[in-house]
N, C-alpha and C positions, 0 to 999 in steps of 0.2 A: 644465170645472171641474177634472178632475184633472191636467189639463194644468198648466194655472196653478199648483196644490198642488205639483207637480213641480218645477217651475221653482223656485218660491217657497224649497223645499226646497234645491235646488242652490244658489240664490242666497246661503242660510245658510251652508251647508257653507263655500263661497268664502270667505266672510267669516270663521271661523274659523280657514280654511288661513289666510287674508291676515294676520289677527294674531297667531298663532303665529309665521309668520316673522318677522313687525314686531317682535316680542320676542326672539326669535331675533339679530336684527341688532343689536338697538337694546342687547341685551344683552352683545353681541362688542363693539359698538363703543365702550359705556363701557368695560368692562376693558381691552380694546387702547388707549383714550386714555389712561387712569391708570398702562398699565404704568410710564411714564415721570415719574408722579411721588407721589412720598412726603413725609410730613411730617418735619420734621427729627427727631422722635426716632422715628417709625420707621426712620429713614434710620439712627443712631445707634445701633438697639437691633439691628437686622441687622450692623452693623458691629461691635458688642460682642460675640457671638454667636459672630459668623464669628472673633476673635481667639481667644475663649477656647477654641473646636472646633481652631485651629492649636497652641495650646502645651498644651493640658492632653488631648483626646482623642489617645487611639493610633492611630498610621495604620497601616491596611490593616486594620483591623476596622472590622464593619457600625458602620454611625452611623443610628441608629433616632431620626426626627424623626416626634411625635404631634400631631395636630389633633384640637380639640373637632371632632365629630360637627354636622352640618348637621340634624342631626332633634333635634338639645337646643336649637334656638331658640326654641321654643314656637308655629315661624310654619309652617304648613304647607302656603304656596306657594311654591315653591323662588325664585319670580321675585325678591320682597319676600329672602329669605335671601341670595340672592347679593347685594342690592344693600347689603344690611345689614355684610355681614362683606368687603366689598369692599377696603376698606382692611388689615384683616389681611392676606387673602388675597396681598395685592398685597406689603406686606411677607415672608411667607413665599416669595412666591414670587423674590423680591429676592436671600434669602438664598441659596434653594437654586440659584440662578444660582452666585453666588458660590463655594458651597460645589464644586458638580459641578466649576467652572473648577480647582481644585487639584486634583482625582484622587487625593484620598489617602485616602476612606473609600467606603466602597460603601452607600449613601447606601437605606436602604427608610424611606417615607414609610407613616405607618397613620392608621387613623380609626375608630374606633368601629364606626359602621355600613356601614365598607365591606369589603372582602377584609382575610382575618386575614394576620397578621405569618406570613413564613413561618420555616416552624422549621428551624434547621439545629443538628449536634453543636457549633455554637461558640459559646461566651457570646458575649453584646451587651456592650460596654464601655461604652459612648457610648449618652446618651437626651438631647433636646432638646424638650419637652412644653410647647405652649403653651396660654397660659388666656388668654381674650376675655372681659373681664367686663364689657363690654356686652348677652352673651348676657342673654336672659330664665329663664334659669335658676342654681339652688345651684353655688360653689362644689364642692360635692361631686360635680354631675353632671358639670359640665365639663370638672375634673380627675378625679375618683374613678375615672368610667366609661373615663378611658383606661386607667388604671394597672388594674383590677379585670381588663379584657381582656389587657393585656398580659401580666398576670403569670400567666395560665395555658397560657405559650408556652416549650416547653420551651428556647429560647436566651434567657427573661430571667435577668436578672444583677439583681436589686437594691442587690448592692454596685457594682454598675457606678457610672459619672461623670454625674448627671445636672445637665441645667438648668434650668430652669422660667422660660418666660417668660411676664409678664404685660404683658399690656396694656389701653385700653382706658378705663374710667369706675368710678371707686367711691370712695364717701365715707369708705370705711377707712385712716389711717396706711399708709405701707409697709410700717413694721415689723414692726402689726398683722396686715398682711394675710402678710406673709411669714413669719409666726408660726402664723397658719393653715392656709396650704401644707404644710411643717414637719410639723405636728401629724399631719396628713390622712394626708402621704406613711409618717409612720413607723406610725400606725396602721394602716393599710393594708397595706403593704408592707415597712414594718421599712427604709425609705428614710432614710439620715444622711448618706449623701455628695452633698449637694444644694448648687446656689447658685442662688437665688430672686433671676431680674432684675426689678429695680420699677422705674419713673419715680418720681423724686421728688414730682414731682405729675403726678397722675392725670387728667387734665382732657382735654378735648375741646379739640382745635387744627383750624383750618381748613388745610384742603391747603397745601402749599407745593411750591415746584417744590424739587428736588433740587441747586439749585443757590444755593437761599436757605437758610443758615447761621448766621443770628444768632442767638441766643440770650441768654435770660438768663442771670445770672452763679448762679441756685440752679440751672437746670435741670440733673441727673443724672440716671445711672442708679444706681440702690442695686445692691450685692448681698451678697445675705443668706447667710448658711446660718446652723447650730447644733452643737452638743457634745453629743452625748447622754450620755458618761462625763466629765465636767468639773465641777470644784466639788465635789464630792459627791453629783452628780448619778447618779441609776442606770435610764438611759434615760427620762429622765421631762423633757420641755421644758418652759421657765420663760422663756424668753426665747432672741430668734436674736440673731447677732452681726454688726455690718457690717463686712465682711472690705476692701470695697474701693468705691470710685467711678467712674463711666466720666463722664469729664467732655466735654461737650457743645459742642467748641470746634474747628476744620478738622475733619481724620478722626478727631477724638476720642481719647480715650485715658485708658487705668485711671492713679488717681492714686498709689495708695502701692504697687503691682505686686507685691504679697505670693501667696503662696501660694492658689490661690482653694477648692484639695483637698487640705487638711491630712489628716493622721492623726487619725480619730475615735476609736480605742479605744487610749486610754494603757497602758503597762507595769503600770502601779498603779493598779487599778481601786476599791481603798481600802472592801474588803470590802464591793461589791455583791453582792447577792445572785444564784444562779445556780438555778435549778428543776431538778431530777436526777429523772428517772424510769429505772427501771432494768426488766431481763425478761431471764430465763436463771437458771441455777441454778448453785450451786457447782461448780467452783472460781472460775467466772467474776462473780457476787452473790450473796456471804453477808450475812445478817443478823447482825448481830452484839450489837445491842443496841437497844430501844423506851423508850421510857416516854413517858408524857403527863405537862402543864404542868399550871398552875394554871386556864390560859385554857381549858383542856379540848384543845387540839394537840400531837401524838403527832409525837412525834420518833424520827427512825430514824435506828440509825447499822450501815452496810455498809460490808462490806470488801469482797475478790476480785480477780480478776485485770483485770477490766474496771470496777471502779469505783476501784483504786487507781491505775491508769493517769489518769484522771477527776483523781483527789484531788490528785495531785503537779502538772496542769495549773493546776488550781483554785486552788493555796495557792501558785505562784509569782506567775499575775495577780493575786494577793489580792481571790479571790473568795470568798463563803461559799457552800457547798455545802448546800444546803436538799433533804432528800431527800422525794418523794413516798411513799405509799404501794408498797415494791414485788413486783413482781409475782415472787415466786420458783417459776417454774415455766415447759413448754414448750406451754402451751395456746393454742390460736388466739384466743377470744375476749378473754385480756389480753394479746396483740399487739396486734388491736384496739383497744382501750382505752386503751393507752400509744398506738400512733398517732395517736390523735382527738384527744388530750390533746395534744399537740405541735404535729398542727394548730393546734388550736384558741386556742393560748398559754397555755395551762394551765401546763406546761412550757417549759423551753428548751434541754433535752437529753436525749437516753436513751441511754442505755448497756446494756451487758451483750451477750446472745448475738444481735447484729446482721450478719446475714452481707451484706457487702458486695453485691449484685447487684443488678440491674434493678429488681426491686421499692424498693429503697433510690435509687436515684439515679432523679429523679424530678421535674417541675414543684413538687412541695410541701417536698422538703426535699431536705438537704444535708447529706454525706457527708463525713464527715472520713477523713483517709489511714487503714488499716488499721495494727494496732497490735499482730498476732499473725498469724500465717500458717500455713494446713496444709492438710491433706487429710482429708475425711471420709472415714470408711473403716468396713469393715462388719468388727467384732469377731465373731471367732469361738473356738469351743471350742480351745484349745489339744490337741494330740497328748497319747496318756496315755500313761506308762513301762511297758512291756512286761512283766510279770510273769517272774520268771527261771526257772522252768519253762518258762514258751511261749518266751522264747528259746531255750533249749537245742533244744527241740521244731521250733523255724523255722529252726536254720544250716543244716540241709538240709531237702531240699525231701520230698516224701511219697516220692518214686519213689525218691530214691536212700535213703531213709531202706527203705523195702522192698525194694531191693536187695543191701542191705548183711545185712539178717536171711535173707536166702534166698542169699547167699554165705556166711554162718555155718553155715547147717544141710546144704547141699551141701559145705562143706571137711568139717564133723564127719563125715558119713555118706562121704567118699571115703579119710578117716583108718581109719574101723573098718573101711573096704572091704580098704583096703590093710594092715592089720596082720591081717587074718582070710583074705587070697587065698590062694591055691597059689602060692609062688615054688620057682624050681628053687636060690635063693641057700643056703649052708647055716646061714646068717647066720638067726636070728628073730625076731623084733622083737618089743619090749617088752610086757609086759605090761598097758603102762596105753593102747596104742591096739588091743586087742583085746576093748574093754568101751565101748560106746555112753557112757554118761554119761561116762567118763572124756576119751573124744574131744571132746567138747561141753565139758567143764572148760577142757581143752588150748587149742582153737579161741578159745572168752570171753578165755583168759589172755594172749592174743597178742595180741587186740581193745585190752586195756586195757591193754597193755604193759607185762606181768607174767613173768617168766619162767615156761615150763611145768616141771611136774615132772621129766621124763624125757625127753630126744632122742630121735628118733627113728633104729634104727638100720641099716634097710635105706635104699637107695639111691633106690628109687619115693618113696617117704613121705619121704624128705629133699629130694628135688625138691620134691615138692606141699609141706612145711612151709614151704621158701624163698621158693616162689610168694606165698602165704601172709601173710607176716610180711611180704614188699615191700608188699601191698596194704592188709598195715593199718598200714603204717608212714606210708602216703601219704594214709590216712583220718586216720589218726589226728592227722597233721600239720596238715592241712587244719581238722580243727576245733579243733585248739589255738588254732591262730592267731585264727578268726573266736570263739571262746567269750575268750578274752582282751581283744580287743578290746569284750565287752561287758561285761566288768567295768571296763576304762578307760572307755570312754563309753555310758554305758547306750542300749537302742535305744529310742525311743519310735514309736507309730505315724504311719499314713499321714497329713501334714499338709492343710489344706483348701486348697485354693488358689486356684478358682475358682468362678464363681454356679454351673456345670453340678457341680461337684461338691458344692457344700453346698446344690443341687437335690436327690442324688440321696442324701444322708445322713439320720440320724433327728433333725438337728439343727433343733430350735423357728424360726421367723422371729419375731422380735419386732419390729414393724411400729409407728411412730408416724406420726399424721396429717400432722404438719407436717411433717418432716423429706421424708416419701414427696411430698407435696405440692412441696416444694423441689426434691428429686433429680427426680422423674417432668419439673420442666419442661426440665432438663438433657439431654433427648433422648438417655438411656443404654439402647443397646435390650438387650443384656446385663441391664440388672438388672429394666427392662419385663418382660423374658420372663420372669426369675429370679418376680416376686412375680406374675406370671399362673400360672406352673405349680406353683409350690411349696403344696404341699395342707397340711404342718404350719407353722401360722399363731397368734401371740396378739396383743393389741394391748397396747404397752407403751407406753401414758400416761407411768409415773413409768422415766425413763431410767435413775435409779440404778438400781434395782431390777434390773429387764434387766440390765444391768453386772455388778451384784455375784451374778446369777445363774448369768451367763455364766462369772464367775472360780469361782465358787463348785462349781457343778454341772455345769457345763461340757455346757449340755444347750441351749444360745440363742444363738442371732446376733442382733446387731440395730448400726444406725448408730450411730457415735458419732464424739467429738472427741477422738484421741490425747490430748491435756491432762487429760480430763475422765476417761478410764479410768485411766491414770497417778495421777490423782487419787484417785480409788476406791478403787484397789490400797493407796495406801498409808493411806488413812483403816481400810482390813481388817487392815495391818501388814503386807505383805509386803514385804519389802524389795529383793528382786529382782521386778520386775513384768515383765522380759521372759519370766518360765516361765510365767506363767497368763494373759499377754493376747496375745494374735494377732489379727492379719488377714490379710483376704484381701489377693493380690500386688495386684489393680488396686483403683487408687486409683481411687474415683468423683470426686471433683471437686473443685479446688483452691478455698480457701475463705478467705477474710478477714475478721477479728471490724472493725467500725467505729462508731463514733457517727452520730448521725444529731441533727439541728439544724433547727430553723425556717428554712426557704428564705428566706434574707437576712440570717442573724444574723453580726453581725458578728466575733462572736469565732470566726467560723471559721479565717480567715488566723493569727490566733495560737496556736488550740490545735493546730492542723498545725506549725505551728514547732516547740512546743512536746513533742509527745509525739514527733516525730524525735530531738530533744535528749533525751530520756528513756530512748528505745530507744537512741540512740548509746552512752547510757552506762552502760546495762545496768539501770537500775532498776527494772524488770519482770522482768528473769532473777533477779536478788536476792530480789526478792518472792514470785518461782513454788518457789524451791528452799525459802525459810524457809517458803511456806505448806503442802511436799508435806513438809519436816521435823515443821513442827507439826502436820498429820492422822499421821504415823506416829507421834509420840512418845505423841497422844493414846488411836491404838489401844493402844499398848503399855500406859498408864494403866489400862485397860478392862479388858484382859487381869491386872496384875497384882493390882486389886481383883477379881477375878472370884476368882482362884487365895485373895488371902487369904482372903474368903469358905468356901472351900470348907477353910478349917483353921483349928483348933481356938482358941480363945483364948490359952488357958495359951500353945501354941506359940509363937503369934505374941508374945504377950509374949516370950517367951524368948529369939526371936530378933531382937527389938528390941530387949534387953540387952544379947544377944549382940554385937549390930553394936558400940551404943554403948560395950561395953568393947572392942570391938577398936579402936574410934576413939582411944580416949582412951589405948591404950597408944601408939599409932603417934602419935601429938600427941606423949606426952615422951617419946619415945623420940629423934623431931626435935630438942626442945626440949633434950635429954641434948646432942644431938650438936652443938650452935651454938658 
């Protein structure tokens, strides 16, 4: 019995090996017959395809051809799918025969659910995405789910050249449907450089061998695209436009051979509106004025060095600059925020303190050219002017300064030595070197290069006096010269120069999250080490503050933006800012302010044109000087109501008379002399 069971069992098994291959064969051997034939507007649509990849794609860059997914048919035996999509297949496969034979694009095929696109540092230029809407599934799955996967590969390009081909069955116009592609793609993906191939009619054809060419005199191929700045449009579709025909006649051929990738964003954008979010603090986004409408929305209006850059791009495309709420400050969580916002299209620009790097350039958005260039650098306390007592006290050093008083008190006591000895001379010597205090007079008055009262008149003591008087002639020489030179250029102290020595000073570290966050990923082990071992620490949130701490008290380091200290200095009034701001010699790291854009917007390419032409001509160096002139004239304002303040009424009347009668002599006194 279990014999039989046995058998009965293997007998199964056979049977299932036996028609898996039967499928196997049966399934090579339909696609192997059909390689060789296509219906005429497949044959046509591959033909159209392969022209528009030779004159409008770039050769020698990747050419990225998408297939709907074999798991969006709703069939979930692969057997019934193959046989289903057999005819695309066979078309696709048509092409990219074709397409390999040229050798001029490096050709990666993807699909949904198979191996993701690989990434490489070089944009995609070229996309050729086809849609089967025979599939049992949405428009949205078919197309959406290619493009949702693609665009999270750091080589798409959405301003890239794409095409969109449809084939296949549906009761929709072409237009229609090419209108909804359109929609999908820019929704999506902020896709405008499109051309949407259609059949003019959409219908089911029985096979034809590839060598049957008749057709009717409507059949076409459509192709579509749209405008999304055109008319007064402000990226908003209204209808697509039919650029061209592929008419359906020997090898075919487009009929009015126009342009098929015009220019989508015109010179004159005719006051669409543009979304501004902005993050960073003055000099780079000032506020400059709010108020709210009647509708209850709050209008901002910003200046600075990173939104007026913004403004002169904005007012030549004849954009209107709609400003968000902005964030004027360097906290993490409104980085955040302005982020999410840009994703999410909330926005379509942010500006301000964007430092170009890694984090910025990125599958979600796009970086425009850097628009200011420098180095972050770590401010420190400026040197303090030596007080002029401690210089005198420092041209020399301790040792010789102590040797110099203990060669005073040894000449004095070898003068009283020598005017008080036994000489056998009959000669006597003076009076005034045979009295201690008097020799110590003598001794000072030679020091200071004083005449002494009385020469000395024996022959010992006119040796030792001449000794004497060489040695302070050469002291004395010695610190004229270095005491001179400190009243020509006064001496200040020891400068900081490195993290080991403003390690090892009583100077503050003023430490902000984001900035340390930025520098730490910079692999700087100099300043790693600096903020692990440095014990005097505060956290400086508000940057000014640190800054004008730093100029003020001269007791803080912390990072900052040469512009932004510069800045500081003269919003304080000082007009020479190189005496109270330093750095350290080494630069931490070269740094670039940029915009940053919805990955695929199109005004990229122009506002790159655009703020080049701006920087060429200096229109940001104009803005940095008049706005570092208006915070100093403004201190100066601060200052001179402060002073009137603090005097008397009457006075100041008085001398507001005063002026205005000095005025008005000097007027006709002019007026006398014409």
């Amino acid at each position: 019995m279990s014999l039989q069971l046995r058998k009965s069992h293997v007998k199964g098994n056979m049977m299932d090996i036996n028609m898996t291959l039967l499928f196997v064969v049966f399934t090579q051997g339909v696609l192997t017959e059909s390689n060789n034939i296509l219906t005429t507007q497949q044959l046509h649509t591959a033909l159209c395809v392969e022209t528009i990849a030779h004159r409008y794609f770039t050769p020698g860059s990747p050419l990225v051809i998408s297939l709907p997914g074999m798991g969006q048919t709703g069939i979930h035996r692969p057997f019934l799918g193959i046989l289903q999509h057999r005819d695309h297949l066979q078309m696709v496969n048509f092409l990219l025969e074709n397409l390999n034979e040229r050798t001029t694009w490096t050709i990666q095929i993807f699909q949904p659910e198979g191996d993701e696109i690989i990434d490489t540092s070089v944009l995609h230029h070229s996309y050729i995405l086809f849609v089967w809407l025979d599939m049992e599934v949405t428009l949205n799955r078919t197309l959406g789910d290619q493009v949702e996967i693609l665009k999270y590969s750091t080589s798409w390009n959405p301003r890239g050249r794409f095409v969109v081909v449809v084939s296949g069955h549906s009761s929709e116009p072409p237009q229609l449907l090419a209108s909804l592609i359109c929609a999908m793609l820019w929704q999506v993906a902020s896709i405008a450089n499109i051309v949407v191939l259609i059949p003019n009619q959409i219908a089911y054809r029985s096979l034809k061998t590839v060598t049957s060419l008749q057709t009717a005199e409507f059949d076409t191929l459509n192709l579509y695209t749209w405008f999304p700045y055109q008319s007064g449009r402000c990226g908003q579709l209204e209808d697509v436009t039919l650029l061209d025909e592929w008419m359906l006649e020997h090898n075919g051929r487009l009929s009015n051979e126009v342009d098929l990738f015009p220019i989508k964003v015109p010179n004159d954008l005719v006051g669409c509106p543009i979304r501004v979010a902005t993050y960073g603090i003055d000099p780079y986004v000032i506020l400059t004025d709010n108020y709210t409408r009647n509708d209850g929305t709050t209008v901002y209006r910003l200046g600075g060095l990173s939104v007026e850059i913004l403004s002169l791009v904005c007012e030549k495309m004849n954009l209107k600059t709609v400003f968000s709420p902005p964030s004027i400050n360097l906290e993490l969580e409104s980085a955040i925020t302005q982020l999410s916002d840009l994703q999410a299209g909330i926005t379509d620009v942010l500006t301000g303190i964007i430092i170009l790097s890694a984090a910025a350039v990125n599958p979600t958005y796009d970086a425009t050219v850097t628009y200011t260039y420098g180095y972050v650098k770590m401010i420190v306390p400026c040197p303090k002017r030596i007080p002029g007592m401690e210089k005198i006290m420092t041209t020399f050093s301790l040792s010789v300064w102590l040797m110099m008083v203990l060669v005073l008190l040894l000449t004095a006591a070898l003068f009283w030595w020598a005017g008080n000895g036994p000489y056998h001379s009959v000669l006597k010597e003076s009076h005034s070197y045979k009295s201690v205090s008097h020799c110590f007079y003598s001794v000072w008055a030679v020091l200071m290069g004083v005449s002494v009262p009385k020469q000395p008149t024996t022959s010992n003591l006119r040796v030792l006096f001449l000794l004497y008087v060489c040695y302070c002639f050469a002291m004395s020489t010695v610190f004229q010269a270095l005491f001179v030179s400190y009243l020509v250029e006064p001496a200040h102290e020891k400068k900081i120069k490195t993290f080991d020595e403003l390690q090892d000073s009583d100077v503050i570290y003023g430490y902000h999250p984001i900035v340390d966050l930025f520098l730490f990923t910079a692999e700087f082990p100099a300043l790693q080490k600096f903020s692990e071992n440095k014990k005097l620490k505060e956290e400086c949130t508000e940057v000014r503050k640190c800054v004008q701490r730093t100029i003020t008290k001269n007791d803080m380091a912390s990072f900052t933006y040469p512009e932004f200290s510069t800045y500081v200095a003269s919003e304080l009034g000082i007009a020479d800012e190189s005496t109270v701001i330093c750095y350290l010699e080494e630069n931490l790291i070269s740094a670039g302010l940029t915009m940053l854009l919805k990955k695929g917007n199109f005004f990229l390419d122009r506002i790159n044109v655009l703020i080049r032409r701006c920087l060429e001509a200096g229109f940001l160096e104009k803005y940095w000087s008049e706005l570092q002139h208006g915070a100093h004239v403004r201190s100066m304002d601060k200052l001179t109501d402060n002073l009137v303040r603090d005097v008397e009424p009457e006075e100041v009347n008085g001398r507001i008379w005063g002026e205005k009668e000095m005025s008005y002599h000097s007027e006709k006194d002019e007026y006398d002399n014409m």
